[in-house]
PDB file of N, CA, C and O in Angstrom:
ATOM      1  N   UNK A   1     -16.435  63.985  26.091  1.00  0.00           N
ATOM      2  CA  UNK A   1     -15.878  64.745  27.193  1.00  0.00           C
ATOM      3  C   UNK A   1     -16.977  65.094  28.197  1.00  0.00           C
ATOM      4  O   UNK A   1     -16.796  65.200  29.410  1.00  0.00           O
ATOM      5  N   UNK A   2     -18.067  65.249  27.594  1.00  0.00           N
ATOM      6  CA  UNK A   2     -19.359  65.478  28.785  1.00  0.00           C
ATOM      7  C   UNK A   2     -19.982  64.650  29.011  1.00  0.00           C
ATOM      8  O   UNK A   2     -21.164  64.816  29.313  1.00  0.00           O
ATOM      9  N   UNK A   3     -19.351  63.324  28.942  1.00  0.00           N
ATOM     10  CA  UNK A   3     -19.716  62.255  29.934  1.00  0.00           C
ATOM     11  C   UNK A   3     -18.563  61.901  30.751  1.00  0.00           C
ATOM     12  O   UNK A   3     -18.983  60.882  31.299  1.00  0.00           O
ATOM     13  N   UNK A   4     -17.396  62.081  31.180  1.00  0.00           N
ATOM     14  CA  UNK A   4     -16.386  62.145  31.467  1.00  0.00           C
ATOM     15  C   UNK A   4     -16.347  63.129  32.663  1.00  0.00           C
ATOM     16  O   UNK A   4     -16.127  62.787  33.825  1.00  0.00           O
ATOM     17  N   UNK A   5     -16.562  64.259  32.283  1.00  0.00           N
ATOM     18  CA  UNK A   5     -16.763  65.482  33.015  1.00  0.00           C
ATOM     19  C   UNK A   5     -17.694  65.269  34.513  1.00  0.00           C
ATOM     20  O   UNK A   5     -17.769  66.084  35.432  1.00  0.00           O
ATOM     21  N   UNK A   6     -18.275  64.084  34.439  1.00  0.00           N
ATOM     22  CA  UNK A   6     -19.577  64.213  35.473  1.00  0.00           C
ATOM     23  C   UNK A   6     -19.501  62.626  36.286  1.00  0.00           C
ATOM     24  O   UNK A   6     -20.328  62.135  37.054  1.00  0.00           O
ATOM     25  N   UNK A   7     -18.284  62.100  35.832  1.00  0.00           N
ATOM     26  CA  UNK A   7     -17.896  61.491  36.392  1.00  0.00           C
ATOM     27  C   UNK A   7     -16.445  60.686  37.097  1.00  0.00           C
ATOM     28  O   UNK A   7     -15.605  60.897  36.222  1.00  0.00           O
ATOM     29  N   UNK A   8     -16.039  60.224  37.742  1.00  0.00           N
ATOM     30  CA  UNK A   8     -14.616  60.059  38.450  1.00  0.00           C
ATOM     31  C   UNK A   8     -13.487  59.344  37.214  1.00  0.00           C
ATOM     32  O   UNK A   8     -12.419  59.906  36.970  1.00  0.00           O
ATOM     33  N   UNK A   9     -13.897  58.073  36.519  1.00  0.00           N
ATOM     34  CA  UNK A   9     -13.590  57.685  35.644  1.00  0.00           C
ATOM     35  C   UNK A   9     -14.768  56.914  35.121  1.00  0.00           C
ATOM     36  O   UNK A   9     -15.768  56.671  35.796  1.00  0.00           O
ATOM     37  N   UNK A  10     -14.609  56.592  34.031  1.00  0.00           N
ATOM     38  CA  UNK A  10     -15.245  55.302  32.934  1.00  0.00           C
ATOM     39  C   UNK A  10     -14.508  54.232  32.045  1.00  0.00           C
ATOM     40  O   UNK A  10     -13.354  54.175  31.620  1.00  0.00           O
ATOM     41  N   UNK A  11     -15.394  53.564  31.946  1.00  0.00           N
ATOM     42  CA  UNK A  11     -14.524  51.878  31.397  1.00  0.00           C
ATOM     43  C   UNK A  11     -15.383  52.662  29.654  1.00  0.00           C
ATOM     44  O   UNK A  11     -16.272  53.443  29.314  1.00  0.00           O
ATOM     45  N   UNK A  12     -14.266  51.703  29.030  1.00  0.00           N
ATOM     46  CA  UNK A  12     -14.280  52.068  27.749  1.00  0.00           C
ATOM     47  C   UNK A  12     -15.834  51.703  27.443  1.00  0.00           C
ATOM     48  O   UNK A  12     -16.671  52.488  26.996  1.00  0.00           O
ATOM     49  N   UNK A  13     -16.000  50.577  27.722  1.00  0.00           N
ATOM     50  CA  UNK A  13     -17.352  50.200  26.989  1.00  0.00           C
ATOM     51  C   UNK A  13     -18.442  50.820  27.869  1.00  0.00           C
ATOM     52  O   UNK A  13     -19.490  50.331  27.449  1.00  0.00           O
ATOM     53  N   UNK A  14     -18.688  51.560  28.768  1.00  0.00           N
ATOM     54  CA  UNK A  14     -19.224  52.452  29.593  1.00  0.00           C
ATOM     55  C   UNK A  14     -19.573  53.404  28.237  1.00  0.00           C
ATOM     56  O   UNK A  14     -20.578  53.367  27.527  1.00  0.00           O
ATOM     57  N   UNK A  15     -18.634  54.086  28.160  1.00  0.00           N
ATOM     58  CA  UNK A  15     -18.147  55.168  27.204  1.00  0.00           C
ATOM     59  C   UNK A  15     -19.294  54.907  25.497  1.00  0.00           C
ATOM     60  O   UNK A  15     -20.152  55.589  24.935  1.00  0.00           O
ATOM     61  N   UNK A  16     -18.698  53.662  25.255  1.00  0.00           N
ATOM     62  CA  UNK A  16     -19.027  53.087  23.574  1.00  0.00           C
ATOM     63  C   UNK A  16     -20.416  53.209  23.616  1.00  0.00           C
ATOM     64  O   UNK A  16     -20.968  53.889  22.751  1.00  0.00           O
ATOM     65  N   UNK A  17     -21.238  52.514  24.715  1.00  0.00           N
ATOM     66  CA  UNK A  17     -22.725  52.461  25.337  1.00  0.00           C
ATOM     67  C   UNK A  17     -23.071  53.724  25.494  1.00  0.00           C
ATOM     68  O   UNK A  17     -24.242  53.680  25.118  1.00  0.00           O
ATOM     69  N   UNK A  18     -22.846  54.913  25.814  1.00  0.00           N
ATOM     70  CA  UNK A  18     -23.200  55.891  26.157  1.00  0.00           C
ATOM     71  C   UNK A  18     -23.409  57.269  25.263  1.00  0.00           C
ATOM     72  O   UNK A  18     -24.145  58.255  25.292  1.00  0.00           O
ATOM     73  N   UNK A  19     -22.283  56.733  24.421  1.00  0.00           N
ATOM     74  CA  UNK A  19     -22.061  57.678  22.903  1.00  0.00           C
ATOM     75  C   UNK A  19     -22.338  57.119  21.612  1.00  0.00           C
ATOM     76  O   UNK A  19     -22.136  57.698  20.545  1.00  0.00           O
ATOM     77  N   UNK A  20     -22.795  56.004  21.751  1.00  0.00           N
ATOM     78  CA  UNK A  20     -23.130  54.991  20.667  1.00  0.00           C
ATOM     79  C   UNK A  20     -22.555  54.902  19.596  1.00  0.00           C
ATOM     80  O   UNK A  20     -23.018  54.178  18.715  1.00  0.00           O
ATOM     81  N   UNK A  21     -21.135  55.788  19.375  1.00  0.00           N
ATOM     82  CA  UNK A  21     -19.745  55.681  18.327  1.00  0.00           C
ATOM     83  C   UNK A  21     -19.149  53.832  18.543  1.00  0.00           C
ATOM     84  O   UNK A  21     -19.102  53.103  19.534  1.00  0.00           O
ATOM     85  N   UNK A  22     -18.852  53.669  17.392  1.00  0.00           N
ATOM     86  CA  UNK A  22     -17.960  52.559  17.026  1.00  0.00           C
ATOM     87  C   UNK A  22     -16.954  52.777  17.989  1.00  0.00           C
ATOM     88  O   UNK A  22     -16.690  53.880  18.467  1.00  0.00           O
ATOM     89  N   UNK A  23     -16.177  51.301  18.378  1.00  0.00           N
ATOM     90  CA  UNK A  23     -15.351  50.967  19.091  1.00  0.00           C
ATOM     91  C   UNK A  23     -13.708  51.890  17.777  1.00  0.00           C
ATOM     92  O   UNK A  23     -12.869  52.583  18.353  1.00  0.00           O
ATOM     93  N   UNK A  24     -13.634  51.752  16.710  1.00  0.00           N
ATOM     94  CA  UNK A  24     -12.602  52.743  16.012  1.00  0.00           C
ATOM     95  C   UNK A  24     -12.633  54.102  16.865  1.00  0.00           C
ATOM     96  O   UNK A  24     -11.892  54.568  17.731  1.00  0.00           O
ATOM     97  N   UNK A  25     -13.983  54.594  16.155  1.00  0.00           N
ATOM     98  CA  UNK A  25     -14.459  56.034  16.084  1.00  0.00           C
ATOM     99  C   UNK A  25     -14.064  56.134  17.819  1.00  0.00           C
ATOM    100  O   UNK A  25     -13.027  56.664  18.217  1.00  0.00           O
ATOM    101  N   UNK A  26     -14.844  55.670  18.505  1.00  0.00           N
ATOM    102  CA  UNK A  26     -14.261  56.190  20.023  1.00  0.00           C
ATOM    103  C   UNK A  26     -12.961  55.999  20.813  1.00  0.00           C
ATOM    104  O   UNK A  26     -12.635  56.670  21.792  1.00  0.00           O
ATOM    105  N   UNK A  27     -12.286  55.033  20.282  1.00  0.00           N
ATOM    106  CA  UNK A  27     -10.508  55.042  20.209  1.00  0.00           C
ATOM    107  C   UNK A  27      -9.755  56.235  19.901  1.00  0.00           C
ATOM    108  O   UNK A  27      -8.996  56.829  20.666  1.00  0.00           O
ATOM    109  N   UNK A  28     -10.045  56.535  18.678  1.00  0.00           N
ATOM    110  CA  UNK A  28      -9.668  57.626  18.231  1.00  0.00           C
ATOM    111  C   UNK A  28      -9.614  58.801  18.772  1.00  0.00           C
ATOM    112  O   UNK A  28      -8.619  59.490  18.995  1.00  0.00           O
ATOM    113  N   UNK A  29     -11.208  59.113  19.071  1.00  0.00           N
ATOM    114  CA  UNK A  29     -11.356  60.092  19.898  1.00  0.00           C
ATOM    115  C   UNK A  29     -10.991  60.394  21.199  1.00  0.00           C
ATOM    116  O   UNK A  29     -10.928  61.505  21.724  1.00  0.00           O
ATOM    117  N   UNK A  30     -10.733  59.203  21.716  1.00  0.00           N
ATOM    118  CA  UNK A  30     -10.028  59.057  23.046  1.00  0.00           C
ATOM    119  C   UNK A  30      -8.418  59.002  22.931  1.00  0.00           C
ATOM    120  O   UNK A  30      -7.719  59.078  23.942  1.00  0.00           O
ATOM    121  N   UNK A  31      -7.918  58.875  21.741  1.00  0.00           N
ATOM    122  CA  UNK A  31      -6.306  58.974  22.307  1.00  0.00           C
ATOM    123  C   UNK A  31      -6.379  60.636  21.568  1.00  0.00           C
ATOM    124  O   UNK A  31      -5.185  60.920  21.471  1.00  0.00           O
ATOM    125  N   UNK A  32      -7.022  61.593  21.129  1.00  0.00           N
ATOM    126  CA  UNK A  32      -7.068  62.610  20.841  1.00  0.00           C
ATOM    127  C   UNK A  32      -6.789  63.657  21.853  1.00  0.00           C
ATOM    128  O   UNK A  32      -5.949  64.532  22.059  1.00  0.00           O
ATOM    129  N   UNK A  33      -8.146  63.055  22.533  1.00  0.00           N
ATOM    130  CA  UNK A  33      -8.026  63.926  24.120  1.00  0.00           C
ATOM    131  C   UNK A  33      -6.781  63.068  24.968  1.00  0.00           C
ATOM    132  O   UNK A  33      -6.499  63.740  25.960  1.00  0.00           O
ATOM    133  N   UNK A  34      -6.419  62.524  24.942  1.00  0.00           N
ATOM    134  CA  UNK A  34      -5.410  61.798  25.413  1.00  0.00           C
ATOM    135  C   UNK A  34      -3.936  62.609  25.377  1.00  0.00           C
ATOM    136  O   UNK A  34      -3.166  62.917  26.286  1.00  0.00           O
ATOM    137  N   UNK A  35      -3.882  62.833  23.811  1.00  0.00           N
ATOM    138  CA  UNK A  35      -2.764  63.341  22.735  1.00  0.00           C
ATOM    139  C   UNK A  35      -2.629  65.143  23.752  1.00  0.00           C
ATOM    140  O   UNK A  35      -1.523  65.442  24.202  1.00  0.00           O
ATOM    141  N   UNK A  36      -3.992  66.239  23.995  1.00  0.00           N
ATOM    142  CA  UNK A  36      -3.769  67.262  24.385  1.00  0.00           C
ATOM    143  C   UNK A  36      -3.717  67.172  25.877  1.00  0.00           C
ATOM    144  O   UNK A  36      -3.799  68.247  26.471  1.00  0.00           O
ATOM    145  N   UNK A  37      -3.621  66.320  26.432  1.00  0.00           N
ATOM    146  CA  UNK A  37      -3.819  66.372  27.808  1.00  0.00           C
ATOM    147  C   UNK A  37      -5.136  66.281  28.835  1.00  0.00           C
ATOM    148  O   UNK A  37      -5.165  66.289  30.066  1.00  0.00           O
ATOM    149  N   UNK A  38      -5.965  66.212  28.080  1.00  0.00           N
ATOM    150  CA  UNK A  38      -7.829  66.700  28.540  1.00  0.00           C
ATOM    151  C   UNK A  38      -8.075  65.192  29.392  1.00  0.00           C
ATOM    152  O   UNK A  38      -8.715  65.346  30.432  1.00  0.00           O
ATOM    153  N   UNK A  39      -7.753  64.104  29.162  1.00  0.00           N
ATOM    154  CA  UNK A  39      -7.766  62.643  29.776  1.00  0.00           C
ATOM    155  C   UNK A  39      -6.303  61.739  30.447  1.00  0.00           C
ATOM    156  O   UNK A  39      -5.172  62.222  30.392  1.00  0.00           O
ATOM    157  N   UNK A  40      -6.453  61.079  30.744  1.00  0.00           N
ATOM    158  CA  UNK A  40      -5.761  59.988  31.026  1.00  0.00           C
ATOM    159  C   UNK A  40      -6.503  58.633  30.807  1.00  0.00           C
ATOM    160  O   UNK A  40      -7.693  58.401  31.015  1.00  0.00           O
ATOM    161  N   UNK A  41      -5.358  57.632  30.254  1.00  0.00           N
ATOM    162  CA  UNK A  41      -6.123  56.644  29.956  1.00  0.00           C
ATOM    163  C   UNK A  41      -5.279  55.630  30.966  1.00  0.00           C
ATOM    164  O   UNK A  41      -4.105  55.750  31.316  1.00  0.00           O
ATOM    165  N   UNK A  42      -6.049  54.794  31.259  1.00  0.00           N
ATOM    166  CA  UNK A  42      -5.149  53.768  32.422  1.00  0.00           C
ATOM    167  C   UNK A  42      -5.786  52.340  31.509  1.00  0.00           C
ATOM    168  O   UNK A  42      -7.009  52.243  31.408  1.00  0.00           O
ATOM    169  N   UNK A  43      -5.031  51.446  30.975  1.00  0.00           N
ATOM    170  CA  UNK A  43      -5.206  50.123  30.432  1.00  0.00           C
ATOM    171  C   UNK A  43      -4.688  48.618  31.376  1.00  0.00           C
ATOM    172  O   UNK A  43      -3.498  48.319  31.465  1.00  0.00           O
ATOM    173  N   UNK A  44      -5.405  48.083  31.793  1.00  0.00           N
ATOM    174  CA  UNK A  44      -5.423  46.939  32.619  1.00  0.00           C
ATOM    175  C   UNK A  44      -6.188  45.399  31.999  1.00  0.00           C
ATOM    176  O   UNK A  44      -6.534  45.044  30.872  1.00  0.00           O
ATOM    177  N   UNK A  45      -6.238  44.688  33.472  1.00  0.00           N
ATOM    178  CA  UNK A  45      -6.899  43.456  32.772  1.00  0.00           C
ATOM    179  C   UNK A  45      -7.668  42.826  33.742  1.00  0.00           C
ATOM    180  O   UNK A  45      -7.124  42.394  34.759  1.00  0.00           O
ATOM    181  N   UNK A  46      -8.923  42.711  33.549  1.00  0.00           N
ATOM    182  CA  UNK A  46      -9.769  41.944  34.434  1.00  0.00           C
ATOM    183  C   UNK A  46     -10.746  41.093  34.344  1.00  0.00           C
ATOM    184  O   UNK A  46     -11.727  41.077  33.600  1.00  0.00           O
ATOM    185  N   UNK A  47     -10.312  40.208  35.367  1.00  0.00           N
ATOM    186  CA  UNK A  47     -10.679  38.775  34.975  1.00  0.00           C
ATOM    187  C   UNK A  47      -9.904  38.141  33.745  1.00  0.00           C
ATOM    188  O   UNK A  47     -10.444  37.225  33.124  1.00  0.00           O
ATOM    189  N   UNK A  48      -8.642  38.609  33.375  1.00  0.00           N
ATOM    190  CA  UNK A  48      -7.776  37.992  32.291  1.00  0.00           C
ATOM    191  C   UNK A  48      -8.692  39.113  30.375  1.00  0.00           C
ATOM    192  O   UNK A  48      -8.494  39.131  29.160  1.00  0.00           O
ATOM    193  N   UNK A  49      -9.511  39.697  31.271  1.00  0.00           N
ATOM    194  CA  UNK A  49      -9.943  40.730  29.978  1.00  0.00           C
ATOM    195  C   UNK A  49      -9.290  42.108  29.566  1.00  0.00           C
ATOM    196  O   UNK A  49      -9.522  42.868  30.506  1.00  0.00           O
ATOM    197  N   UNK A  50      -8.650  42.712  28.685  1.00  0.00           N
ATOM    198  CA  UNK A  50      -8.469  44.001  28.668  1.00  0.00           C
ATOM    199  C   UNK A  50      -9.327  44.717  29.389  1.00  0.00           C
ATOM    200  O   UNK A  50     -10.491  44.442  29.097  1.00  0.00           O
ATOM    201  N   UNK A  51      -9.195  45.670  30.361  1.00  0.00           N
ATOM    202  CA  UNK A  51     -10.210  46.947  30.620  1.00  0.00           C
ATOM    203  C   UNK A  51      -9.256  48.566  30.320  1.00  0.00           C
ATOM    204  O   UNK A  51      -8.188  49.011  30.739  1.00  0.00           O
ATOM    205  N   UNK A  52     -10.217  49.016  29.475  1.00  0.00           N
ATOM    206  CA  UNK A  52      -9.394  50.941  29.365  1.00  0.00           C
ATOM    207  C   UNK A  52     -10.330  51.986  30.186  1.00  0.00           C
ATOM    208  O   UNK A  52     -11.428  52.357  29.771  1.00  0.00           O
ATOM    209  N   UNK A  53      -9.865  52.320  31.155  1.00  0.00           N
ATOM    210  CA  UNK A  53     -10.410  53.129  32.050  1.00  0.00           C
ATOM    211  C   UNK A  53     -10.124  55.025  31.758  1.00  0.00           C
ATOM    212  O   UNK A  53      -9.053  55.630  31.701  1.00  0.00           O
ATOM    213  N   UNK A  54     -10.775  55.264  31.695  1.00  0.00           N
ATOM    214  CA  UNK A  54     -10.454  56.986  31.142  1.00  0.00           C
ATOM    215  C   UNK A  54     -10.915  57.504  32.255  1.00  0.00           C
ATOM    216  O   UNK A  54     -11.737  56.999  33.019  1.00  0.00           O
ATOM    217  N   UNK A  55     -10.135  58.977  32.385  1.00  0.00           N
ATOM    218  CA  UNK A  55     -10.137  59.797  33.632  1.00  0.00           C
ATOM    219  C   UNK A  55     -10.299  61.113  33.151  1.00  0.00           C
ATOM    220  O   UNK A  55     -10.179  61.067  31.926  1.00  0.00           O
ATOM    221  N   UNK A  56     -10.468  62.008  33.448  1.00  0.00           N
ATOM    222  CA  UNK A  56     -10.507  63.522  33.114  1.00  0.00           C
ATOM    223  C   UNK A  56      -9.324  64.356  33.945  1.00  0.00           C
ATOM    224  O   UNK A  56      -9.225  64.177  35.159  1.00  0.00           O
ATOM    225  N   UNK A  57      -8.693  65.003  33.451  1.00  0.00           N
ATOM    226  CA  UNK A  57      -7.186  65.585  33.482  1.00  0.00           C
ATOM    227  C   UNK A  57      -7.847  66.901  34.835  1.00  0.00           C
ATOM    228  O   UNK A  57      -9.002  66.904  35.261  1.00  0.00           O
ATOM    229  N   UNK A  58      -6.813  67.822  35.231  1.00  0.00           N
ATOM    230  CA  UNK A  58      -7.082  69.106  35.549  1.00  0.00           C
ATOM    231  C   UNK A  58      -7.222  70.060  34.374  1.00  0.00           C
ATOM    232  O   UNK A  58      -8.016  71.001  34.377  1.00  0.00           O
ATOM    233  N   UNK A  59      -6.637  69.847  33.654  1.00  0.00           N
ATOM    234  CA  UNK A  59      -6.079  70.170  32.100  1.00  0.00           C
ATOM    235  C   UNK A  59      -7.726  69.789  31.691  1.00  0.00           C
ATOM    236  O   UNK A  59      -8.662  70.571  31.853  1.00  0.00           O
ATOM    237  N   UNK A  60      -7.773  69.191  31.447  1.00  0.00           N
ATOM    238  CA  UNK A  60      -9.101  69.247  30.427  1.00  0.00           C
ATOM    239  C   UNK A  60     -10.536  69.119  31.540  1.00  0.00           C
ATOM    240  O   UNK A  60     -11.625  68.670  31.183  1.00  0.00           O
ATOM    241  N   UNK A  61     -10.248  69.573  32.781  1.00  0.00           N
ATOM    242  CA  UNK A  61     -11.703  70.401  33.850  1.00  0.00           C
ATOM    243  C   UNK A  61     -11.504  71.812  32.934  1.00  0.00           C
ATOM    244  O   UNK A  61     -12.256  72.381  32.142  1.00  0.00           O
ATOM    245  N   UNK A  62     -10.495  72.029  33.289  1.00  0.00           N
ATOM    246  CA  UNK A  62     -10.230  73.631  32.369  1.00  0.00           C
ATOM    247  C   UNK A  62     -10.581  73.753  31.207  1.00  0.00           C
ATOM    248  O   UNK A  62     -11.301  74.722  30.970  1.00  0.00           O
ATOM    249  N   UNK A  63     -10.328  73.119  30.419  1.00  0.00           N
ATOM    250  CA  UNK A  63     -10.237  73.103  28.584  1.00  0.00           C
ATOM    251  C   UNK A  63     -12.509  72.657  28.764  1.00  0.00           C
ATOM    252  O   UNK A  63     -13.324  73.100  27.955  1.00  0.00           O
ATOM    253  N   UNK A  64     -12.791  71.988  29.674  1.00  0.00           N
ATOM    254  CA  UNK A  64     -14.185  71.945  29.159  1.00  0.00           C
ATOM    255  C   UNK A  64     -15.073  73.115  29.529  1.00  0.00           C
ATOM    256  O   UNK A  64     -16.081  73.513  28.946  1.00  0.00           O
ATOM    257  N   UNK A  65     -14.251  73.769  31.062  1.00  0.00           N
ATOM    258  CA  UNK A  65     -15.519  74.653  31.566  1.00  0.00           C
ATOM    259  C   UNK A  65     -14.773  76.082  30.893  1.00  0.00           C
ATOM    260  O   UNK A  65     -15.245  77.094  31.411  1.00  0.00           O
ATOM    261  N   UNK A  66     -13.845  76.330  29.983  1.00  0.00           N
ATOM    262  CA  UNK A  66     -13.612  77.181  28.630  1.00  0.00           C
ATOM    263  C   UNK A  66     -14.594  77.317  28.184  1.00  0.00           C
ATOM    264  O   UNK A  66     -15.357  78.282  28.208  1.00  0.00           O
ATOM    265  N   UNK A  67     -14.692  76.042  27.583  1.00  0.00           N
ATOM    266  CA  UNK A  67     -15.937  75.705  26.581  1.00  0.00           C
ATOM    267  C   UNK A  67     -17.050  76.022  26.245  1.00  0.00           C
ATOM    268  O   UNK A  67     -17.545  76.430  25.194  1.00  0.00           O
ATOM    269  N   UNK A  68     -17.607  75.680  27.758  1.00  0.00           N
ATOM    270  CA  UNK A  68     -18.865  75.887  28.206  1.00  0.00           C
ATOM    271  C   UNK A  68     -18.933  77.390  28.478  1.00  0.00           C
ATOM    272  O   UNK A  68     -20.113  77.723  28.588  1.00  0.00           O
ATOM    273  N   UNK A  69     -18.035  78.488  28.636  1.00  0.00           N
ATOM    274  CA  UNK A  69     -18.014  79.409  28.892  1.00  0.00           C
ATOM    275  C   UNK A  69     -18.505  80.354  27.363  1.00  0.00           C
ATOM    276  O   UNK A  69     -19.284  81.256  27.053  1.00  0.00           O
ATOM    277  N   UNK A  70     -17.620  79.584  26.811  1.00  0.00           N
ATOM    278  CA  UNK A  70     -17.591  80.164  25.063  1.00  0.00           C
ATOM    279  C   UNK A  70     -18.780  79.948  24.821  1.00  0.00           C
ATOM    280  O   UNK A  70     -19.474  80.881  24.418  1.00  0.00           O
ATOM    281  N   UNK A  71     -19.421  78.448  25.033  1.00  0.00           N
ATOM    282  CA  UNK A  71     -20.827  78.416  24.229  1.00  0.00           C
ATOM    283  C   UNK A  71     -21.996  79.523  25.191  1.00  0.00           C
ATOM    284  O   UNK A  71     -23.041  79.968  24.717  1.00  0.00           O
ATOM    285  N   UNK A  72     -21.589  79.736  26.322  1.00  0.00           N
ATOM    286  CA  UNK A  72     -22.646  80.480  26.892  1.00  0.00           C
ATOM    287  C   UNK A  72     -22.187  81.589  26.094  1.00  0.00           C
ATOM    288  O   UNK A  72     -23.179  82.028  25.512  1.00  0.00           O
ATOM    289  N   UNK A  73     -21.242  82.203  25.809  1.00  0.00           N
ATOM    290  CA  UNK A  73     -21.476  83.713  25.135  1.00  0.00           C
ATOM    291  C   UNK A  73     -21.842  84.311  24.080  1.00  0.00           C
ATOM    292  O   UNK A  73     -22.134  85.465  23.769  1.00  0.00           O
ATOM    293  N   UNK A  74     -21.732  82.730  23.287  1.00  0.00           N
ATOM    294  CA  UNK A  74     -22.509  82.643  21.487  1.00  0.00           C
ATOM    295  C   UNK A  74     -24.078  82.274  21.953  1.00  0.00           C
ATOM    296  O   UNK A  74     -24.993  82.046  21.161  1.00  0.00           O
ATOM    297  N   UNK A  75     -24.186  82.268  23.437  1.00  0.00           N
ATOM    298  CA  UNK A  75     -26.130  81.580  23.128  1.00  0.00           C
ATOM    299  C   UNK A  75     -26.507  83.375  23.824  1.00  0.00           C
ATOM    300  O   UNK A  75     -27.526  83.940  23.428  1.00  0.00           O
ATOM    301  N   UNK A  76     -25.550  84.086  24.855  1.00  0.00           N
ATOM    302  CA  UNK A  76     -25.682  85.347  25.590  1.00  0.00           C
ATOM    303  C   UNK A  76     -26.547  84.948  26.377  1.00  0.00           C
ATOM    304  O   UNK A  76     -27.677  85.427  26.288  1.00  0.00           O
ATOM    305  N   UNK A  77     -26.285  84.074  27.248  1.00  0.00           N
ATOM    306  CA  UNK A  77     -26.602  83.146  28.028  1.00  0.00           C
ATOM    307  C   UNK A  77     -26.481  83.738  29.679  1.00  0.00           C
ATOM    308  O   UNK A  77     -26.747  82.994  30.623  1.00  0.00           O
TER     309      UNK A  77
END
């Protein structure tokens, strides 16, 4: 999600490269945030290749800068 967050969208393998999780493990995790609303996933094809493009929701701008709010108050930040 905080690579997501800092940018407009990302291609899956953007994503896999960046978090260095298995192509499973980051599926997963992506139809998760998918599942609460925090992403959108848009699936296409280019050059005749699958591409999965992920987006960050309004819904999950909110649900991250929560987050970040919470962890600042456990550091008393």
């Amino acid at each position: 999600m905080s690579i997501l967050i800092s940018v407009e969208s990302a291609e899956f393998i953007y994503l896999l490269e960046k978090t260095g999780a298995t192509k499973g493990n980051l599926s997963v995790q992506l139809t998760k945030l998918q599942e609460a609303g925090y992403i959108s996933i848009e699936k296409s094809f280019r050059n005749k290749y699958p591409l999965t493009t992920c987006m960050v929701t309004p819904l999950g701008v909110e649900a991250f800068e929560r987050y970040v709010e919470a962890i600042k108050e456990i550091l008393n930040l």
